[in-house]
C-alpha positions as CSV (number, residue, x, y, z in Angstrom):
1,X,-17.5,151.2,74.0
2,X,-20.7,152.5,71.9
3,X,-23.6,153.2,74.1
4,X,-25.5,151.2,71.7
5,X,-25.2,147.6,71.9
6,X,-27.4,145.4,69.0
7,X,-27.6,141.7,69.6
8,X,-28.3,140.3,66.1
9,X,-28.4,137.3,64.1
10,X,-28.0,137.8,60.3
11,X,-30.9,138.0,58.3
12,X,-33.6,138.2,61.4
13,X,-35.5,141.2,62.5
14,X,-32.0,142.7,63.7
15,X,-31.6,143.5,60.2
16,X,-34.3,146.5,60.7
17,X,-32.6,148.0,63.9
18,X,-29.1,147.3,62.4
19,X,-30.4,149.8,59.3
20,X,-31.5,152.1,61.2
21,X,-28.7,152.5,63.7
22,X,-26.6,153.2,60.3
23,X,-29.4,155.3,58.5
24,X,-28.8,157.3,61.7
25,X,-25.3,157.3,61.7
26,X,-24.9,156.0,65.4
27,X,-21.7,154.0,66.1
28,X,-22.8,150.6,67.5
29,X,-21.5,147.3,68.7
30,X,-22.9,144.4,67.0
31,X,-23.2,141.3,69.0
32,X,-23.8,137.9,67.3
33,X,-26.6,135.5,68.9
34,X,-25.6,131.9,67.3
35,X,-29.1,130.5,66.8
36,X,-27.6,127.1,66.0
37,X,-26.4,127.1,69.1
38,X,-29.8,128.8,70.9
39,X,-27.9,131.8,72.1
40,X,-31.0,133.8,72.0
41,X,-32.7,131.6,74.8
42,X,-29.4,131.5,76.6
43,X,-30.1,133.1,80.5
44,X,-27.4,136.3,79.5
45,X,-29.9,136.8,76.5
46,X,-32.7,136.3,78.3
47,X,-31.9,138.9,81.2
48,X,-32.1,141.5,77.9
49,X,-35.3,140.0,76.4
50,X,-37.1,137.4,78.5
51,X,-38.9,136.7,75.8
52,X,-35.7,135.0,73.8
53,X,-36.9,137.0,70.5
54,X,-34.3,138.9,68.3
55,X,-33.2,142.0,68.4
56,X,-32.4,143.5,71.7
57,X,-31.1,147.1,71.8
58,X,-29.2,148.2,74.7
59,X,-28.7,151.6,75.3
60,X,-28.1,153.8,78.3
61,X,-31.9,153.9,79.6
62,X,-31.4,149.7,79.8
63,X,-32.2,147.3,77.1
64,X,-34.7,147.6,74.7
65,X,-37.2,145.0,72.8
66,X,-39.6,144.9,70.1
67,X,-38.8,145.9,66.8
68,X,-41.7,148.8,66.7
69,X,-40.7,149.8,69.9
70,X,-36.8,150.1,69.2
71,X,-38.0,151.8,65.8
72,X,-40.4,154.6,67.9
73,X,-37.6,154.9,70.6
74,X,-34.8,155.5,67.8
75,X,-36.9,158.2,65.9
76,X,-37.7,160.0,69.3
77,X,-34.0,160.3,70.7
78,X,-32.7,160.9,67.0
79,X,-35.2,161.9,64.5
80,X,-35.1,161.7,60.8
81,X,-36.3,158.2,60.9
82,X,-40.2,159.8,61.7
83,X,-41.9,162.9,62.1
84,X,-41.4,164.3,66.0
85,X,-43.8,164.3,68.1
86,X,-44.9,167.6,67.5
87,X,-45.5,166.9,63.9
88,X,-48.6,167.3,62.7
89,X,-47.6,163.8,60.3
90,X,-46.9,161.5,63.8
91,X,-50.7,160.4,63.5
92,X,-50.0,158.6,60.6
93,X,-46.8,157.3,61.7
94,X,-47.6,155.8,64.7
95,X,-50.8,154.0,63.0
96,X,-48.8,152.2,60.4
97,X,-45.5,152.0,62.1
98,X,-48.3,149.7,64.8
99,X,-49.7,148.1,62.1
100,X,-46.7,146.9,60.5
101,X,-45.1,146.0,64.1
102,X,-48.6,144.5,66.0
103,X,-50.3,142.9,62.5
104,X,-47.9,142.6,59.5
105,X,-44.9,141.2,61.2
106,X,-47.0,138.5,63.6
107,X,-49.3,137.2,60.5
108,X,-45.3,137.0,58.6
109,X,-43.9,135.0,62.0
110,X,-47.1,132.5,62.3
111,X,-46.4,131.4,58.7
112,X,-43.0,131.0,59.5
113,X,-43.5,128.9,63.0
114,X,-47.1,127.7,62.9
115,X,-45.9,125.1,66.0
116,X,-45.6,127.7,67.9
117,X,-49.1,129.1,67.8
118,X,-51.2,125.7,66.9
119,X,-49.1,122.7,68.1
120,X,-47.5,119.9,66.5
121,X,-50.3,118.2,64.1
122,X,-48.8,118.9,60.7
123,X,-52.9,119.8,59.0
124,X,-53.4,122.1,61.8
125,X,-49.8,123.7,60.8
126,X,-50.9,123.9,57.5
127,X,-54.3,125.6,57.6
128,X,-53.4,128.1,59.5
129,X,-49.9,128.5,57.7
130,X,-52.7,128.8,54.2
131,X,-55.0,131.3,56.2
132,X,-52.1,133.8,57.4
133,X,-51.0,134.2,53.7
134,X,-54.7,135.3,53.2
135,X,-54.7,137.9,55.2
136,X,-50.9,138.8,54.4
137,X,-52.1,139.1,51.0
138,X,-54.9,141.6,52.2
139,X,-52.3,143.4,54.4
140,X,-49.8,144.0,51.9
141,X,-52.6,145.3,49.8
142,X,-53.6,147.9,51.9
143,X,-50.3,149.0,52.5
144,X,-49.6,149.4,49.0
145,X,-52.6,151.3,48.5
146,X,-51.4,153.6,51.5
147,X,-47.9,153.5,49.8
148,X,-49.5,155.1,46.7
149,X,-51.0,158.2,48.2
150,X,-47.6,159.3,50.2
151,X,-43.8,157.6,51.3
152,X,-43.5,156.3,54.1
153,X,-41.6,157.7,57.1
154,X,-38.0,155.8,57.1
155,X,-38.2,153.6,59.5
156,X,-41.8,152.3,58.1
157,X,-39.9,151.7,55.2
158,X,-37.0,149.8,56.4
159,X,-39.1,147.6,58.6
160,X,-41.3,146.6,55.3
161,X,-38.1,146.5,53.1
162,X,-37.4,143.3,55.3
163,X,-40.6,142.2,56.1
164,X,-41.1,141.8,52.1
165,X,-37.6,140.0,51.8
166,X,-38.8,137.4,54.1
167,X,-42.0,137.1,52.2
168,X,-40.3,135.8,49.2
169,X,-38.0,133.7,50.7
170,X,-39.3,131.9,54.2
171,X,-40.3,129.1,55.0
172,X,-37.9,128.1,52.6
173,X,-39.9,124.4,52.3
174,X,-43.0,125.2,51.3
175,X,-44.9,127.0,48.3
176,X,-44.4,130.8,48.3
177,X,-46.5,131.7,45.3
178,X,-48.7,133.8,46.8
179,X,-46.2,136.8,47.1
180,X,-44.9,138.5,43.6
181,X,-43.3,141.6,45.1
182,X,-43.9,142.7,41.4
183,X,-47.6,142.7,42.4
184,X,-47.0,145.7,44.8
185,X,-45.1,148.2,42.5
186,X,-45.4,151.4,44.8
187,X,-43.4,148.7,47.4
188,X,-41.2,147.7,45.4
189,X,-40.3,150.8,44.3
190,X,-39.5,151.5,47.6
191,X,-37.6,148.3,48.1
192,X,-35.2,149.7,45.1
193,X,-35.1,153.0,46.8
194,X,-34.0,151.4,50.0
195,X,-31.2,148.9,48.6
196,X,-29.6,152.7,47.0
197,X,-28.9,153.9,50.6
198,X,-25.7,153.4,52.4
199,X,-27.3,152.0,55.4
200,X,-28.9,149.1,52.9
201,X,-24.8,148.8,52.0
202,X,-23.5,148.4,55.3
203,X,-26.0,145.7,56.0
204,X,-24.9,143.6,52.8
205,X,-21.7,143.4,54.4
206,X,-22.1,143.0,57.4
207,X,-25.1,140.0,57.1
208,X,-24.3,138.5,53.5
209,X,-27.6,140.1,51.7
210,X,-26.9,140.0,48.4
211,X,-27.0,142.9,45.7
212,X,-30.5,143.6,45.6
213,X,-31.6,141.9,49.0
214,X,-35.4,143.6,49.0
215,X,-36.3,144.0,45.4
216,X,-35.1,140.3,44.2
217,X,-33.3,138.8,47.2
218,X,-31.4,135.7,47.8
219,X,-30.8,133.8,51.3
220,X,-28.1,135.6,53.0
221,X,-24.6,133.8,53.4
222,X,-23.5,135.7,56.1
223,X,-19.9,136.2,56.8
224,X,-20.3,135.0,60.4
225,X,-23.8,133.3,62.4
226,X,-26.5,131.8,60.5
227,X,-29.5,133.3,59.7
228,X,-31.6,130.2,60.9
């Protein structure tokens, strides 16, 4: 068996580790979490990530959660998705590859699950579901203007390639206006960049993506699991 194991559910934040394990090149097992049928909170699941959040990574230090933190462990066993620690460019990777995993990916998940942060009065939801695409907004912003100066290290851009797909397309219910990836042309430049590579590929097959799943994507129609 690979000694890399990747619970997943198609079109989550799996799809980040699941590009970088084949940006990498590592052989991997892909295990499916059936979120229709809460297979993420199951207790098996739960003894990989108590916290019942997708993706777990295991591997033979023990399992590993956290997207940022599967990201920074991947790039230090393997390189090439980030400068080494001895790089005189891992300041700058670490700050952004924490901002996009400690600020830019929660503001994304409150907007998606405002319950889960503010209860269940439906104004409530709303407001701060209105405030989080403010400061999205502002986020984005500021990582464009980074974009503009310098790339990104890999696995900065892989994590924003899907961050950016879920932008335009969750909650699929309510008003997404507020995003126009067209808006943000150093990142969607990147996002064109990224669907060229063979790992982007891989994960169209495997998870239904589309043919241009981060520069003008569609939901996924995965060929197995659901992506909600």
């Amino acid at each position: 068996m690979s000694p890399y194991i990747l619970h997943f559910a198609p079109d989550n934040a799996s799809l980040i580790i699941r590009l970088a394990l084949e940006a990498l090149g590592l052989p991997y097992t892909a295990v499916l979490l059936d979120r229709r049928r809460a297979e993420h909170a199951s207790p098996a699941y739960l003894r990989l990530n108590p916290h019942g959040l997708i993706p777990a990574l295991e591997v033979p230090d023990g399992p590993l959660f956290e997207t940022g933190a599967i990201l920074l462990w991947l790039t230090d066993r393997h390189g090439e998705l980030g400068p080494s620690a001895q790089s005189a460019k891992r300041a700058d990777f670490l700050k952004w590859l924490f901002f996009v995993s400690n600020t830019l990916h929660p503001a994304l998940r409150m907007t998606f699950y405002p319950e889960k942060y503010i209860g269940p009065d439906s104004e409530h939801q709303s407001r701060l579901r209105q405030t989080m695409q403010g400061a999205l907004g502002q986020h984005l912003n500021t990582v464009e203007a980074r974009a503009a100066d310098a790339p990104f290290a890999l696995a900065i851009q892989l994590y924003l390639a899907a961050l950016l797909r879920w932008c335009a397309l969750y909650p699929s219910d309510t008003d997404r206006s507020w995003f126009q990836l067209n808006d943000l042309p150093h990142l969607h430049a990147m996002c064109r960049a990224i669907e060229a590579l063979p790992c982007t590929a891989a994960a169209q097959t495997a998870e239904g993506l589309g043919p241009t799943p981060f520069s003008k994507p569609r939901y996924a129609t995965p060929p197995q699991g659901s992506a909600t």
